[in-house]
N, CA and C atoms as an extended XYZ file, in Angstrom:
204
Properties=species:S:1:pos:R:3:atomname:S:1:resname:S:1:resid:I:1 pbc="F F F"
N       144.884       57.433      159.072 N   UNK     1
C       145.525       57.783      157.823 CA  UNK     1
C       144.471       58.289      156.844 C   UNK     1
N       144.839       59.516      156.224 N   UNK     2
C       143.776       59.946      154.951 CA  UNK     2
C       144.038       59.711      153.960 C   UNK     2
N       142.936       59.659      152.944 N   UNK     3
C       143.140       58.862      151.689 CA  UNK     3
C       142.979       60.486      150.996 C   UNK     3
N       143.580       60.165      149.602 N   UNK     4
C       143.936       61.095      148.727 CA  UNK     4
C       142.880       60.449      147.666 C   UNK     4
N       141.978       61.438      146.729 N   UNK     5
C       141.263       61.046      145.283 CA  UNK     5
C       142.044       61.983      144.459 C   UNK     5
N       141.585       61.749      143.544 N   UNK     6
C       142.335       62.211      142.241 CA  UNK     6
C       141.433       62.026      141.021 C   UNK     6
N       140.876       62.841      140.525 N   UNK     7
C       139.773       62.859      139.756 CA  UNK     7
C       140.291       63.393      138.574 C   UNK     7
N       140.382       63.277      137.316 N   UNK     8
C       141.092       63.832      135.872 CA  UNK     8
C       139.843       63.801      134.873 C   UNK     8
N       140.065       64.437      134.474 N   UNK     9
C       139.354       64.647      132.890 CA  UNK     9
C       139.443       65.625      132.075 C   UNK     9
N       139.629       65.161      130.821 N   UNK    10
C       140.006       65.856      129.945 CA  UNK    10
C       139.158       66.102      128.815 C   UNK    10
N       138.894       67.784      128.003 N   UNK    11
C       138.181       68.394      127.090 CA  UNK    11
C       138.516       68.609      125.944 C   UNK    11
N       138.124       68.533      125.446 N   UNK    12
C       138.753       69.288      124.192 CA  UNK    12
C       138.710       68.500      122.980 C   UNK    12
N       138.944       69.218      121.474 N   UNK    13
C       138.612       68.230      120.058 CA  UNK    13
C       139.772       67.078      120.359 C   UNK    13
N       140.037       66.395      118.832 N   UNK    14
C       141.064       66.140      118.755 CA  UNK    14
C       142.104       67.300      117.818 C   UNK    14
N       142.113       68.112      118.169 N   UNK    15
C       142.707       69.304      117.404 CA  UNK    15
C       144.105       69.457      118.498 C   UNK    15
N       144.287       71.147      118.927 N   UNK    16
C       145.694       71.343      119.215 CA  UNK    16
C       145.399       71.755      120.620 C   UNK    16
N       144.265       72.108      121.154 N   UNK    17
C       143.737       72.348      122.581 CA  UNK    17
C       142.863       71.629      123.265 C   UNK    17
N       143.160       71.491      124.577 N   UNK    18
C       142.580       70.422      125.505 CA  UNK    18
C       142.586       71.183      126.464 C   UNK    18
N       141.495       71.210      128.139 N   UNK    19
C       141.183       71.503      128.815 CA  UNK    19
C       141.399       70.041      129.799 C   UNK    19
N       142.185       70.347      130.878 N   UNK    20
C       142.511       69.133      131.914 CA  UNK    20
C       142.341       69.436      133.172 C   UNK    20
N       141.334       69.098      133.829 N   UNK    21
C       140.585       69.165      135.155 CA  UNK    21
C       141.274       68.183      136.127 C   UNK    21
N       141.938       68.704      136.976 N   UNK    22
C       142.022       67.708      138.069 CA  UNK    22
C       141.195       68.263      139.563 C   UNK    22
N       140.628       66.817      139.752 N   UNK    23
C       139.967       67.069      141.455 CA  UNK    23
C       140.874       66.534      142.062 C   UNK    23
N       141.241       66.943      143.590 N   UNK    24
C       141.952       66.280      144.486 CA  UNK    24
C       141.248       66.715      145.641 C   UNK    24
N       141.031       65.312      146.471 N   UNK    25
C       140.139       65.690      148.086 CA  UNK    25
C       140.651       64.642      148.913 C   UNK    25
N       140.371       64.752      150.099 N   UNK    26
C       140.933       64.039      151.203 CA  UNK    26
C       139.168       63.188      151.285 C   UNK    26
N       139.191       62.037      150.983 N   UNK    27
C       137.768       61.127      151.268 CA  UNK    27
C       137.552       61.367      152.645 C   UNK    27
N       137.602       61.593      153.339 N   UNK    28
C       137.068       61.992      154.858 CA  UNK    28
C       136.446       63.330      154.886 C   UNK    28
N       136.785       64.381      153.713 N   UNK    29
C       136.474       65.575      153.891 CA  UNK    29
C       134.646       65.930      152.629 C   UNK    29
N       134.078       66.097      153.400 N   UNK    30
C       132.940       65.733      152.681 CA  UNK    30
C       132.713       67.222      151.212 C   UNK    30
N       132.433       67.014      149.991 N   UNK    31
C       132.620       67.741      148.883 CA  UNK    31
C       131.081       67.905      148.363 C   UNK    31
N       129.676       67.631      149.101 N   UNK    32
C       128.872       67.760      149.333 CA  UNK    32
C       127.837       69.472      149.130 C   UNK    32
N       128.816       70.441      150.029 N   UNK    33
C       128.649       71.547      150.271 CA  UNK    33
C       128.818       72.022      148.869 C   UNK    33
N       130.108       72.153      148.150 N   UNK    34
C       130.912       72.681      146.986 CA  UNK    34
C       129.703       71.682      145.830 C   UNK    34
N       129.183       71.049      145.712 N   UNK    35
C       128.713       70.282      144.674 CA  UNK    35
C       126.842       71.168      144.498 C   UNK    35
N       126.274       71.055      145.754 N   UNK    36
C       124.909       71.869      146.784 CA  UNK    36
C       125.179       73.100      145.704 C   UNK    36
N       126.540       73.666      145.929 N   UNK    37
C       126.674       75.499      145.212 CA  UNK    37
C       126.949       75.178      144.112 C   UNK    37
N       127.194       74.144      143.199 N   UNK    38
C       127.498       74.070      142.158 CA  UNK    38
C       126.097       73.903      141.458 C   UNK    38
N       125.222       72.836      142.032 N   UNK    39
C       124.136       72.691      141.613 CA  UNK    39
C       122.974       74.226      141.638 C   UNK    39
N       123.093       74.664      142.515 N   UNK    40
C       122.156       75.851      142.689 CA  UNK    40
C       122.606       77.100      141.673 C   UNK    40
N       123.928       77.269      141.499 N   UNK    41
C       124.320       77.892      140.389 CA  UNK    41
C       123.520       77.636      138.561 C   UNK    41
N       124.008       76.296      138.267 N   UNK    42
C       123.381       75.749      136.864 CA  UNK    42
C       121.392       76.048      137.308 C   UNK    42
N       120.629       76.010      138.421 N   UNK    43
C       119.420       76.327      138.740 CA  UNK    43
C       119.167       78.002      138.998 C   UNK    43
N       119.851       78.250      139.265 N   UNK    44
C       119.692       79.791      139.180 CA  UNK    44
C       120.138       80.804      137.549 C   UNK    44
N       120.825       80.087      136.997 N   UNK    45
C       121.446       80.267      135.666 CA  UNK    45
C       120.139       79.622      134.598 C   UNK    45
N       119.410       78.729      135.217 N   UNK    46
C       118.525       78.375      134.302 CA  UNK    46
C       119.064       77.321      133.166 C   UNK    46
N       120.159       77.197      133.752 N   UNK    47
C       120.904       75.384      132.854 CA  UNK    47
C       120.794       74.358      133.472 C   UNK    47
N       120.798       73.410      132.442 N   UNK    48
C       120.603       71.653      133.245 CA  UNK    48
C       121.541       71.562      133.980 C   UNK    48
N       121.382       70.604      134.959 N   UNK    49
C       122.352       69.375      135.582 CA  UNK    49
C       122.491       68.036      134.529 C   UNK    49
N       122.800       67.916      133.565 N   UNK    50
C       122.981       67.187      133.025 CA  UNK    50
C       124.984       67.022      131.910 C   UNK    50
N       125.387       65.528      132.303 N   UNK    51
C       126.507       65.689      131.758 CA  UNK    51
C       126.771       65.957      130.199 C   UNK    51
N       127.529       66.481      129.420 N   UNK    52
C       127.270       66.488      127.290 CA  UNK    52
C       128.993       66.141      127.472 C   UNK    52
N       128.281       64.732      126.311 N   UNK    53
C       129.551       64.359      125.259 CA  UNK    53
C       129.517       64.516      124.774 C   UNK    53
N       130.201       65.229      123.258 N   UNK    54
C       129.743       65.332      122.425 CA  UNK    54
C       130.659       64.162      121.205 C   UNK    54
N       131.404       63.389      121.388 N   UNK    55
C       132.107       62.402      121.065 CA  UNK    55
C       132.230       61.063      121.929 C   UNK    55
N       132.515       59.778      121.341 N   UNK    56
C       132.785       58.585      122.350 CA  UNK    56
C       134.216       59.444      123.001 C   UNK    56
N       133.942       59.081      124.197 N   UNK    57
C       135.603       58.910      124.964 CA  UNK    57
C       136.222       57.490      125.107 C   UNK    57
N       137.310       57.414      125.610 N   UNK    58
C       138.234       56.296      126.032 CA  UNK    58
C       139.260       55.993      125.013 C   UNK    58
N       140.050       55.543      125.219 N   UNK    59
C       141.341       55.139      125.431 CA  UNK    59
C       141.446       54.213      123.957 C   UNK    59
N       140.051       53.421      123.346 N   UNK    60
C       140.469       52.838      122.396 CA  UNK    60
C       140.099       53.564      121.205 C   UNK    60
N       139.595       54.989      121.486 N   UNK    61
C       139.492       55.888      119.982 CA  UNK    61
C       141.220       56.646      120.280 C   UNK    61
N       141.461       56.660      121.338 N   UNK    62
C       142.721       57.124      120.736 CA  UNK    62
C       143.913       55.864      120.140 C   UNK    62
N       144.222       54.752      120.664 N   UNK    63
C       144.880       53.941      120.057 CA  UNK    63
C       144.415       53.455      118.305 C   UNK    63
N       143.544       53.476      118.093 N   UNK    64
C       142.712       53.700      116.788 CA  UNK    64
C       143.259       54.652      115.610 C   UNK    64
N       142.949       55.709      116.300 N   UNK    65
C       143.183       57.111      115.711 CA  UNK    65
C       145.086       57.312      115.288 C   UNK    65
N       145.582       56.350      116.551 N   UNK    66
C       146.874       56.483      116.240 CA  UNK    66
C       147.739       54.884      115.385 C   UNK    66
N       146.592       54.223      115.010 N   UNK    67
C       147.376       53.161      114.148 CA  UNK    67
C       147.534       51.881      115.155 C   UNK    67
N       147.203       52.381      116.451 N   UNK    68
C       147.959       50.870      117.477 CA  UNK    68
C       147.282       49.813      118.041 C   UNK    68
């Protein structure tokens, strides 16, 4: 039996647009290769490998933000 991932994340201010990424892979199927070209891209482009927040995330700035 194969397992299903499901990877989400979401961009954007708190304004009126957001950017929503979903990954989906079969864990048996190795994502290794696709990550190799991802990395050599940001190295050939002359940009970091490094992740930017530019805000806290999670779940309790939005209950916050909304009074709850």
């Amino acid at each position: 039996m194969s397992e299903l991932s499901i990877f989400v994340e979401k961009s954007g201010e708190w304004g009126k647009y957001h950017l929503i990424t979903l990954v989906l892979h079969v864990q048996s199927d190795s994502v290794a290769e696709h990550i190799d070209k991802y990395e050599r891209h940001l190295a050939d482009s002359g940009l970091p490998d490094i992740p930017f927040h530019v805000s806290n995330f999670g779940y309790s700035d939005f209950m916050v933000e909304k009074g709850l």
